[in-house]
C-alpha positions in Angstrom: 0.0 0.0 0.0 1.3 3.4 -0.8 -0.1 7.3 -0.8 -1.1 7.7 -4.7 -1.1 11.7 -4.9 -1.5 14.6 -2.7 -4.0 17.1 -3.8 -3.6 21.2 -3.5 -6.6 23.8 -4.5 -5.2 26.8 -5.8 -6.2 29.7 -7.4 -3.1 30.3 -9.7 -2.8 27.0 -11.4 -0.1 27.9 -13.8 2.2 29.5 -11.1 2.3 26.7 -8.3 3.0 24.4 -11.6 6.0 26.6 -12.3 6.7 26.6 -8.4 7.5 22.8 -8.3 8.8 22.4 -11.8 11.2 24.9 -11.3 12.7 24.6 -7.8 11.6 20.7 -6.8 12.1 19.4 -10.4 8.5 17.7 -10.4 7.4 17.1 -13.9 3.5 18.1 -15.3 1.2 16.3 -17.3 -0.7 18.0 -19.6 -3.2 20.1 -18.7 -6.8 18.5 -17.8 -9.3 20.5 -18.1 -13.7 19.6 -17.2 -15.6 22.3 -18.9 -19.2 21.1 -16.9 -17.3 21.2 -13.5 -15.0 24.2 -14.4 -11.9 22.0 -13.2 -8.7 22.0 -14.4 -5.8 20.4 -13.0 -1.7 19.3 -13.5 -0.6 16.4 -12.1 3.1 16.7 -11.0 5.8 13.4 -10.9 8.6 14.1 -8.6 11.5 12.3 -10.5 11.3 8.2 -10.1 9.9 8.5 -6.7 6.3 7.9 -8.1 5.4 10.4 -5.8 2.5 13.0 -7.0 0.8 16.2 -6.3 -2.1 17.1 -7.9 -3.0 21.2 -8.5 -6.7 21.7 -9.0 -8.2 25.1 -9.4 -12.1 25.6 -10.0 -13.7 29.6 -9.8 -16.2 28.2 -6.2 -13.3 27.3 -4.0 -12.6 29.6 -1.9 -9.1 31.0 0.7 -9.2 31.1 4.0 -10.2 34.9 5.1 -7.5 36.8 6.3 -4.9 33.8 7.2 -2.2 35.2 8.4 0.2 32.2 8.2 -1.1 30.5 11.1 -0.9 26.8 11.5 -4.7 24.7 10.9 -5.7 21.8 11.8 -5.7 19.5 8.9 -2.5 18.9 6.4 0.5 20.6 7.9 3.2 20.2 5.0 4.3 18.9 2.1 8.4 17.1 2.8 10.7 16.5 -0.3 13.5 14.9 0.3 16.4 16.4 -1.6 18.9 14.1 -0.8 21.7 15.9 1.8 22.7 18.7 3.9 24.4 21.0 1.3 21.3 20.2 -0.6 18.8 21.4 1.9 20.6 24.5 2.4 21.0 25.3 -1.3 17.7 25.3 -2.0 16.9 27.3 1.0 18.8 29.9 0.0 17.8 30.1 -3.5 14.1 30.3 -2.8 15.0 32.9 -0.2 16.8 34.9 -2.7 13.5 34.3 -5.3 11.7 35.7 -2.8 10.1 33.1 -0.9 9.0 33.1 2.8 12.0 30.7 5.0 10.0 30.0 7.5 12.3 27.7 9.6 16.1 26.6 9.5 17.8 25.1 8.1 18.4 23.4 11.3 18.8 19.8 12.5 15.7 19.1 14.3 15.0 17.0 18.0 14.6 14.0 16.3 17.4 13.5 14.0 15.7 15.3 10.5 18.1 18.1 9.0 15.3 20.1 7.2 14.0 24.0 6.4 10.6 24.4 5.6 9.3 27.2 3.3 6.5 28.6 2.0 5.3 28.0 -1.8 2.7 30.8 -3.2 -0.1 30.1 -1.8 1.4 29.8 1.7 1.4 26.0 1.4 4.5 24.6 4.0 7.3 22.5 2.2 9.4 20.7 4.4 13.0 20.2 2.9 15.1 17.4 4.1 18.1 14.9 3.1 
């Protein structure tokens, strides 16, 4: 048994896809678009993992009012694995430099993980780690 796909509404399809091509490699399918349901969605591959993420976007789904980067109850992050310590921090610092919110480390955590975790553009945590 094994988690098929992970699944993210957003309201900017094309730029979360460019998001996770650009800076966690992940590979899109083409477009799928349901005109009835106004859905559209990209699945993404991250390299031979087999892992996926699914971005949907449809015009009723709605943000949270005024979230201010708070932690929910519910999913907390996405982790991607990026194979070692220089790794981590490379990234870290090249999404910082893009622009993107570091919101923690990178640090070597309580229970053994070396990780940083960042925002993507909808506010969505990414945990980076060996």
């Amino acid at each position: 048994m094994h988690i098929e796909h992970l699944a993210i509404w957003t309201k900017d399809l094309e730029r979360l896809r460019e998001f996770y091509e650009t800076y966690f490699d992940a590979t899109s399918n083409s477009l799928y678009v349901n005109e009835k349901k106004q859905f559209r969605s990209y699945f993404l591959t991250f390299d031979d993992s087999g892992a996926r993420l699914e971005l949907m976007q449809r015009p009723d789904i709605e943000s949270p009012q005024n979230y201010d980067g708070t932690e929910l109850f519910g999913y907390a992050h996405l982790a991607i694995s990026v194979g070692s310590e220089d790794a981590v921090e490379r990234l870290t610092v090249r999404l910082k430099n893009d622009g993107y919110p570091v919101l923690d480390g990178p640090r070597r955590t309580g229970d053994g993980y070396y990780e940083s975790v960042v925002a993507d553009p909808d506010g969505n945590r990414i945990e980076i780690t060996i």
